[in-house]
C-alpha positions as CSV (number, residue, x, y, z in Angstrom):
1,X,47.6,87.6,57.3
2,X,45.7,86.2,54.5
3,X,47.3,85.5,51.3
4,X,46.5,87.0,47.7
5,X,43.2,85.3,46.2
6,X,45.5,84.3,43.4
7,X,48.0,82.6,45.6
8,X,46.0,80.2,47.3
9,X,43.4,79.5,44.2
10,X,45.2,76.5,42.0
11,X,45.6,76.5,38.6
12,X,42.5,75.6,36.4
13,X,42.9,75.8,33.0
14,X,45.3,73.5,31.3
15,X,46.9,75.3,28.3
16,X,48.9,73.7,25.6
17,X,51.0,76.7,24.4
18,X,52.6,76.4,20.6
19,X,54.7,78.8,20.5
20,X,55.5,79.4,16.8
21,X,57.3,83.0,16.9
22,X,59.0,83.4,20.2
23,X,55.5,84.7,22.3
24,X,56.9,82.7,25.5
25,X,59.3,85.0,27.2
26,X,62.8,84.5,26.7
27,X,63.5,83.1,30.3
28,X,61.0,80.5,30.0
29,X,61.8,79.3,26.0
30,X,63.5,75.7,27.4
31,X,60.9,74.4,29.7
32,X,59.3,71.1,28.8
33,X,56.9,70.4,31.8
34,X,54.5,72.9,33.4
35,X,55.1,76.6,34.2
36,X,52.3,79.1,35.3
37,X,53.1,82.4,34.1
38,X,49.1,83.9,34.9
39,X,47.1,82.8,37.7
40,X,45.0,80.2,38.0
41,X,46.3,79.1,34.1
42,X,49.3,76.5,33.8
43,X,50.9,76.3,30.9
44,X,52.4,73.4,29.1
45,X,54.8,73.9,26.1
46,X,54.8,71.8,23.2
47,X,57.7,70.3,21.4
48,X,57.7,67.9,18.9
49,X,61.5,66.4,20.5
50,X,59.7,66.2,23.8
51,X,56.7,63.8,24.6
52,X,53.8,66.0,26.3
53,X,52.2,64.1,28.8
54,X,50.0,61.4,27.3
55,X,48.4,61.5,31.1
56,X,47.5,64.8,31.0
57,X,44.2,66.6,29.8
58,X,44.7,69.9,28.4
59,X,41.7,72.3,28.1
60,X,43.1,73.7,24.9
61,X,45.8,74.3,22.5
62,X,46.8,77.4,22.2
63,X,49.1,78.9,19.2
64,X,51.2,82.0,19.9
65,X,53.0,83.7,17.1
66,X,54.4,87.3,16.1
67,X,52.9,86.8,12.4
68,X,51.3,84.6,10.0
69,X,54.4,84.2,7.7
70,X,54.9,81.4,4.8
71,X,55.4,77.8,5.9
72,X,52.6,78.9,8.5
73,X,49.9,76.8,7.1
74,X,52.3,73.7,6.2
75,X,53.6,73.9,10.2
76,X,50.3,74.4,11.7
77,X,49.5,71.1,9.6
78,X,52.1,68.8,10.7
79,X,51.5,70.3,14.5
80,X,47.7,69.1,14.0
81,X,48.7,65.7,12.6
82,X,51.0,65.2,15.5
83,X,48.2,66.3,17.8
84,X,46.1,62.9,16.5
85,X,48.7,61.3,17.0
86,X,48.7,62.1,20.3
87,X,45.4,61.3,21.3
88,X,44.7,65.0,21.0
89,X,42.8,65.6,18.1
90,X,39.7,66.6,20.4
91,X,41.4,69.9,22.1
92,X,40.2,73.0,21.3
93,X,41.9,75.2,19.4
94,X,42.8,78.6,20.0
95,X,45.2,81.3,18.3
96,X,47.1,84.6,19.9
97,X,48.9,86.6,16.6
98,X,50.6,90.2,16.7
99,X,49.3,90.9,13.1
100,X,46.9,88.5,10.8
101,X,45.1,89.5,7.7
102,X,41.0,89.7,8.6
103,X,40.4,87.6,5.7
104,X,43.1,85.0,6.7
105,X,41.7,84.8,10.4
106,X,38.2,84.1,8.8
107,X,39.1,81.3,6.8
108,X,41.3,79.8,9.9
109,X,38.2,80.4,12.2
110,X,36.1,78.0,9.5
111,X,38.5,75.3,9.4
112,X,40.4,74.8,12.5
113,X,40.4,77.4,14.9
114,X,37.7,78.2,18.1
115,X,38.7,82.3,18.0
116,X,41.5,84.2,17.0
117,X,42.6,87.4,19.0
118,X,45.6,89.7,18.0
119,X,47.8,90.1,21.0
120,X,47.0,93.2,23.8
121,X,48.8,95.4,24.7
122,X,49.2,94.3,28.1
123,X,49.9,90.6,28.3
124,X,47.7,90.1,31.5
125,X,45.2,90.2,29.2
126,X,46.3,87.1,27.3
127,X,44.8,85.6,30.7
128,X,41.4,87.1,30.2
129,X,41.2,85.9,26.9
130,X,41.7,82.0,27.7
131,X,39.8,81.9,30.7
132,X,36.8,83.8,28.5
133,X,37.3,80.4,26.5
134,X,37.3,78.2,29.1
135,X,34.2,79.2,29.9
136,X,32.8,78.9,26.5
137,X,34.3,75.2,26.5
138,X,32.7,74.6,29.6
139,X,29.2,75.4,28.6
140,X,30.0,73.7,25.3
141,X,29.1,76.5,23.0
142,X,32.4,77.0,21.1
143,X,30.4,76.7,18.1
144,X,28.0,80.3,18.8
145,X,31.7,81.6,19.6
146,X,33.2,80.6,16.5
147,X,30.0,82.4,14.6
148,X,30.5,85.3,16.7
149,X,34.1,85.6,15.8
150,X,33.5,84.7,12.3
151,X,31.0,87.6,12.3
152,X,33.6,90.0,14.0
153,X,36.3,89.2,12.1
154,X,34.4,89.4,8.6
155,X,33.3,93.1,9.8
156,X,36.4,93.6,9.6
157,X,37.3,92.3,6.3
158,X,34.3,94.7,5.4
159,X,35.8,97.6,6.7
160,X,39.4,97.0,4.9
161,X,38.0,96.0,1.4
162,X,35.7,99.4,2.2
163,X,38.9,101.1,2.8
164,X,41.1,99.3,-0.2
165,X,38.0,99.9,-2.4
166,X,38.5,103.7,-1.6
167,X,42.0,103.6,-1.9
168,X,41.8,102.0,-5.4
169,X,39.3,104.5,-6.2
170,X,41.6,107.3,-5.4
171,X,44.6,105.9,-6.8
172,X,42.6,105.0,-10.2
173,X,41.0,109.0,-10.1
174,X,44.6,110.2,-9.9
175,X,46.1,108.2,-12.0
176,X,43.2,109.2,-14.7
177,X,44.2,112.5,-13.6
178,X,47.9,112.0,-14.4
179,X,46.9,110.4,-17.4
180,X,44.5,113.4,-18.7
181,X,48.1,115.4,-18.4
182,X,50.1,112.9,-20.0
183,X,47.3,112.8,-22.9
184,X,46.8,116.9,-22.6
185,X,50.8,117.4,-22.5
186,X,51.1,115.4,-25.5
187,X,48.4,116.8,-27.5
188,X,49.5,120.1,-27.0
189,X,53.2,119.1,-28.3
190,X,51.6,117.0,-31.5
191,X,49.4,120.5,-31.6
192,X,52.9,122.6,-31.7
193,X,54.6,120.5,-33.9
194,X,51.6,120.3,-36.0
195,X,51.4,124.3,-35.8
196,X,55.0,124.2,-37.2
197,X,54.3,122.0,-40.1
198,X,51.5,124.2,-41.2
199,X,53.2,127.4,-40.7
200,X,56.4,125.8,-43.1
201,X,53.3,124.3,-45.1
202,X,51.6,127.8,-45.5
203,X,54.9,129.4,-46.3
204,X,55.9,127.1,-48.9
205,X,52.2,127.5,-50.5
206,X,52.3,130.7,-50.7
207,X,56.0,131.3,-51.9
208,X,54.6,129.1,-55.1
209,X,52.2,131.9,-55.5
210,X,53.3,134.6,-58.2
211,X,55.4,137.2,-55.8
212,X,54.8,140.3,-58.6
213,X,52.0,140.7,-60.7
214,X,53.2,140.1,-64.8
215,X,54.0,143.3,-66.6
216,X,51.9,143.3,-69.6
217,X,51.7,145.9,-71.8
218,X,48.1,147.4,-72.5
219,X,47.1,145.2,-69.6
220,X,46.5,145.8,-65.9
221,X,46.6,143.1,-63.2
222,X,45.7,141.9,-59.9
223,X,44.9,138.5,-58.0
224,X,44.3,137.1,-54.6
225,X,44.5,133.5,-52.7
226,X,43.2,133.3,-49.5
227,X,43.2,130.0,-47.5
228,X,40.5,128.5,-45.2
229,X,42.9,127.1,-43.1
230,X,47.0,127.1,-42.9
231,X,47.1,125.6,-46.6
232,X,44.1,125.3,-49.4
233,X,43.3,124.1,-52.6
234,X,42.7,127.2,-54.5
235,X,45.1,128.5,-56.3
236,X,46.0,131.0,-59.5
237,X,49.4,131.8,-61.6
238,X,50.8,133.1,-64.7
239,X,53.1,132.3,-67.2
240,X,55.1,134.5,-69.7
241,X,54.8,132.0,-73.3
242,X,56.2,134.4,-74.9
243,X,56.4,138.5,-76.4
244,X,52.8,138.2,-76.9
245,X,51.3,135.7,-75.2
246,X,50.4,135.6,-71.4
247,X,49.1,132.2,-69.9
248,X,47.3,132.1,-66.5
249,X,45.6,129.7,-64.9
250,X,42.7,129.4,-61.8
251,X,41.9,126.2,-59.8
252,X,39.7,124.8,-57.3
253,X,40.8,121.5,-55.9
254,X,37.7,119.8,-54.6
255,X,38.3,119.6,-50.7
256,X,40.3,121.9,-48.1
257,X,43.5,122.0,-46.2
258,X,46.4,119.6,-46.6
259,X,45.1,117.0,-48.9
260,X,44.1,120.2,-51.2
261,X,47.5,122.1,-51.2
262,X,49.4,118.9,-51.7
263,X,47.0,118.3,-55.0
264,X,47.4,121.8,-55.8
265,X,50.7,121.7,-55.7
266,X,50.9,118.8,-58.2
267,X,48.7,120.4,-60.4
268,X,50.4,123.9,-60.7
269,X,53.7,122.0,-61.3
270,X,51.8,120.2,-64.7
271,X,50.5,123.5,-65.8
272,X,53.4,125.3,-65.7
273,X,55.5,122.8,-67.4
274,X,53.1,122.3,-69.4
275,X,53.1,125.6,-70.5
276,X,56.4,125.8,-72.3
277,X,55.3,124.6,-75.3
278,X,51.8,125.3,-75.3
279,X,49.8,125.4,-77.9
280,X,46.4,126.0,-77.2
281,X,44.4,126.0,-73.1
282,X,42.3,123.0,-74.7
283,X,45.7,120.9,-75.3
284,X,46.8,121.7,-72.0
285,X,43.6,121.2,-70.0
286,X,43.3,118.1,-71.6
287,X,46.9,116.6,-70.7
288,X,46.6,117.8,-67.4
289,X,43.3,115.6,-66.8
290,X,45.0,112.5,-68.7
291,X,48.1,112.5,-66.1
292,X,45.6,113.3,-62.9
293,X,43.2,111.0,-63.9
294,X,46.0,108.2,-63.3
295,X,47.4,110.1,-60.5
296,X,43.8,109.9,-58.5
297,X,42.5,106.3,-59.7
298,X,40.8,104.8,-56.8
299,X,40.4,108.4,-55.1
300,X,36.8,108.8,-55.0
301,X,35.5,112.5,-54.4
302,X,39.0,113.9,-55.8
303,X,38.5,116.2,-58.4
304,X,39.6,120.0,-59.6
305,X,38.5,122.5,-61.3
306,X,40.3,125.1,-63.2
307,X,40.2,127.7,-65.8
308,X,42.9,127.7,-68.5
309,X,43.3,131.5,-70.5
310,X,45.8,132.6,-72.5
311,X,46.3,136.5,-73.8
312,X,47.3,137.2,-76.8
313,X,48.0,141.3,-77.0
314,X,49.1,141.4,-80.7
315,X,45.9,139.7,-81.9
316,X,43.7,141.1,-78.9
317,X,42.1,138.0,-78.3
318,X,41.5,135.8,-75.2
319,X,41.3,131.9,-75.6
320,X,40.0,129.9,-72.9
321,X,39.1,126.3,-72.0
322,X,36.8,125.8,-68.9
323,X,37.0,122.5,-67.1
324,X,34.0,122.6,-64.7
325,X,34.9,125.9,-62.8
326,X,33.1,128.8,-61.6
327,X,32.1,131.0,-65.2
328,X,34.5,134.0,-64.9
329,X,32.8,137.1,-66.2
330,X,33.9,139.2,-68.7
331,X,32.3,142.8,-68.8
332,X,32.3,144.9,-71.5
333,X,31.4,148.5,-70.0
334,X,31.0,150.3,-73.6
335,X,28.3,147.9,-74.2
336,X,26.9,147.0,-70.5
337,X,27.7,143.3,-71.3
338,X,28.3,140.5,-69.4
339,X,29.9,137.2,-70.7
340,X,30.3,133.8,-69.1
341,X,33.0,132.3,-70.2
342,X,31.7,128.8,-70.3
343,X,33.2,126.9,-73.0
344,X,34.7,123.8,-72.1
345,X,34.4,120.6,-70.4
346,X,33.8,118.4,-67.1
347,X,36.0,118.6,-64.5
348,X,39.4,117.2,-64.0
349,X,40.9,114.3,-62.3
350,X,37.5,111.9,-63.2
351,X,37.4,110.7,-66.8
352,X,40.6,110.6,-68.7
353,X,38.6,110.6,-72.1
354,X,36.7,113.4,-71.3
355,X,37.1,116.2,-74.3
356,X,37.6,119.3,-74.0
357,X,36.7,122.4,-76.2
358,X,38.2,125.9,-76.7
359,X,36.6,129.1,-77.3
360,X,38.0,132.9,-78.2
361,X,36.7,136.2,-77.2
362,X,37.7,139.4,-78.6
363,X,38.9,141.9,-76.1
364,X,38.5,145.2,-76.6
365,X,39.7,148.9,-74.5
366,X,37.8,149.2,-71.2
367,X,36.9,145.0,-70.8
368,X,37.1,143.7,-67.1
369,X,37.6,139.9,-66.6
370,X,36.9,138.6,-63.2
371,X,37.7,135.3,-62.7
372,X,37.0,133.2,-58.9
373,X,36.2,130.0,-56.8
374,X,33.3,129.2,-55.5
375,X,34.4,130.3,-52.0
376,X,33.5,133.8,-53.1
377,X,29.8,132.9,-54.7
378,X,28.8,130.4,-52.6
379,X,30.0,131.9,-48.9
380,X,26.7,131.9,-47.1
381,X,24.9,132.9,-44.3
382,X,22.6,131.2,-41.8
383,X,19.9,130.5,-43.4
384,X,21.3,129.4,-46.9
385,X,21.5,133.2,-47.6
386,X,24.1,133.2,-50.7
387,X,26.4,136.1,-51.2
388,X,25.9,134.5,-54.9
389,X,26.8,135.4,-58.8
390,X,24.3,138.5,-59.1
391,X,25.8,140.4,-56.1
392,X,29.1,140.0,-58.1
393,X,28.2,141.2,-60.7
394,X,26.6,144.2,-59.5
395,X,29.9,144.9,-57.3
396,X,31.8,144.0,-61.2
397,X,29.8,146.9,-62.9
398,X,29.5,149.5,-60.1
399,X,33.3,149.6,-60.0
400,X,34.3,149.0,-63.7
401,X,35.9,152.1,-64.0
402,X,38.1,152.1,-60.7
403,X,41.4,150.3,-61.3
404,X,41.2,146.1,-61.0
405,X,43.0,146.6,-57.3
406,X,40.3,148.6,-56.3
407,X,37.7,146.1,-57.7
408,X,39.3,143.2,-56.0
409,X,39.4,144.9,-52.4
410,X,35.7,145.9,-53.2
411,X,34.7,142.3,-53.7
412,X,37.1,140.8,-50.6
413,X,35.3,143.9,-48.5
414,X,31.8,143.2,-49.5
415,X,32.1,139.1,-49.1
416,X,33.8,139.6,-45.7
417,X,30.9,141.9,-44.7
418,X,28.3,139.4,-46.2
419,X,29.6,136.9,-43.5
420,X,29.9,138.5,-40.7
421,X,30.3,136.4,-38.2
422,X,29.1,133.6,-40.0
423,X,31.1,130.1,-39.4
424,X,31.4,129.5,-43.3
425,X,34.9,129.0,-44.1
426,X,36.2,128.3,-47.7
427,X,39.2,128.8,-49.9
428,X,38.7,131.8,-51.8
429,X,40.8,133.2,-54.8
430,X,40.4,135.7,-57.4
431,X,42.1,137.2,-60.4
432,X,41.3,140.0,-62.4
433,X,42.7,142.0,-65.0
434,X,41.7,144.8,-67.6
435,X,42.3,146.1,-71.1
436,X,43.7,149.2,-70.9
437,X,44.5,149.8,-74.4
């Protein structure tokens, strides 16, 4: 019978295995001369306690490990030392790994290594492999095979930075993602808590409104505020001086929402203290821009307007300082008369000398003053369409004889129809009142 062709063909290939990680099997760990585990390969194991055969020529070296793990480098180094040494400095080198990084196998291919394989699933294999590099070391062109591998391996290291580029990606897009919810999640709480403020803002404003409308005798009155926003700057309120007397006050503070109602707040508080011992609107007016004056120093574009009255029902006489704010109208239906009431002075909160006068008009049975804010004249239309003073006054005299309620829900209805659908939004106020008797 004839034998196996493997049986009767000799070993060939000379192999000097360095086993790093335990590759040899375990039955075979403590040999120290020459075992042939694959045909026609015999392999030789190295050990730095045991002196290979100086006699011997090995085909190769061949380094067998599980994994490239720390120390690796520092290892493989004192191995290739040793291998001068030796007087085998020349061998070609080869390695076998379970698991190595593309990148790492490229940079070992450049500087010490022939080719690099990762370990098959069947270990007869491993026998294919070296004789496939015999043959390259026979025809001596290990360097085409260390390209080639180079190549191989770097498509590789292609392919993963492909794939860790795409996973970065992803993970970056969801963790914008998570962040557009962290950032949405804690807008929306700053927009609740910010909701609250305004609400407890807006109720506070308008509880430093006049609740009830002053009972005056011959007199008949009525007044509005309407805010912008949550909180404005406009504002109106009255004060009881005494028997006789009625003070009461409009205001425009020069800008909208919170900065506006914490300025209008200050400035209600001076009038009304103010107020307890007033003498005259001019003296009052004119303290009031002396203490905001110093209150808004360096606070460019700050400033308020405001109307000052004060009714005096005995002598039937209104006095009045002005201090740069929309001319209330007084109309005098017996007469079909129309007066601005003008007199006064720049407006406040921007020169602390400015002077201020005072003027007196006689009021007579039947007279309608109407005094506002520019939110009501000036609301506008596309188009720089004005609703405007004339309008006013036309809606002023066609209603003159209706009750001052009436009059103010005419002008609100009529200024809310103007608009339309119009984006203007300002503060608006208004307060009215009538002679009676």
């Amino acid at each position: 019978m004839i034998k196996n062709q493997f049986e009767v063909i000799k070993p060939k290939v000379s192999v000097l295995c360095v086993n790093l990680n335990g590759f040899i099997p375990s039955d075979r760990k403590n040999f120290f001369d020459k075992i042939t585990i694959y045909p026609r390969i015999e392999f030789h194991k190295w050990c730095f306690d045991v002196n290979v055969s100086q006699n011997l020529k090995y085909d190769m070296a061949v380094f067998f490990g599980n994994s490239i793990k720390n120390g690796f480098d520092s290892e493989m180094e004192l191995i290739l030392d040793e291998f001068k040494r030796r007087n085998l400095g020349t061998v070609p080198v080869f390695g076998i790994f379970e698991k190595i990084q593309p990148a790492r196998a490229v940079n070992l291919l450049k500087n010490t290594f022939c080719d690099i394989r990762l370990s098959p699933a069947e270990e007869g294999k491993v026998c294919d492999y070296i004789l496939d590099w015999s043959t390259h070391i026979n025809c001596g062109d290990l360097c085409s095979l260390r390209k080639k591998r180079i190549r191989s391996w770097g498509k590789s290291v292609e392919k993963k930075n492909r794939w860790l580029k795409k996973e970065v990606m992803q993970i970056q897009n969801q963790l914008f993602r998570i962040q557009h919810v962290v950032d949405s999640m804690e807008m929306w709480q700053q927009g609740r808590r910010l909701d609250r403020e305004l609400k407890i803002a807006n109720t506070i404003q308008s509880s430093l409104l006049p609740k009830n409308l002053p009972s005056f005798a011959g007199f008949e009155f009525d007044a509005v505020c309407i805010p912008a926003k949550e909180v404005g700057g406009d504002f109106f309120d009255f004060f009881r001086i005494d028997n006789n007397r009625l003070g009461f006050v409009i205001g425009d503070v020069a800008t909208c929402g919170i900065p506006a109602a914490l300025l209008m707040t200050e400035i209600r508080g001076m009038w009304r203290a103010l107020m307890l011992d007033a003498r005259s609107p001019r003296s009052v007016v004119g303290q009031i821009n002396s203490l905001l004056c110093n209150d808004l120093e360096g606070m460019w574009g700050l400033y308020v307007t405001l109307f000052c009255g004060i009714i005096d029902r005995k002598r039937k006489i209104l006095s009045y300082t002005n201090a740069g704010h929309c001319y209330p109208v007084l109309y005098r239906r017996k007469e079909d008369l129309l007066i601005e009431l003008s007199e006064g002075g720049k407006v406040l909160g921007i020169n602390s000398a400015g002077d201020y006068e005072e003027s007196t008009v006689e009021l007579i049975a039947g007279d309608l003053a109407v005094c506002y804010t520019d939110g009501i004249t000036e609301s506008h239309q596309s188009g720089d369409i004005f609703f405007g003073k004339q309008k006013l006054y036309e809606i002023i005299k066609q209603n003159s004889v209706n009750s001052v309620k009436y009059i103010k829900e005419s002008i609100c209805r009529e200024v809310d129809d103007f608009l339309g659908i119009s984006e203007f939004h300002d503060d608006k106020a208004l307060f009215l009142f009538k002679c009676i008797k």
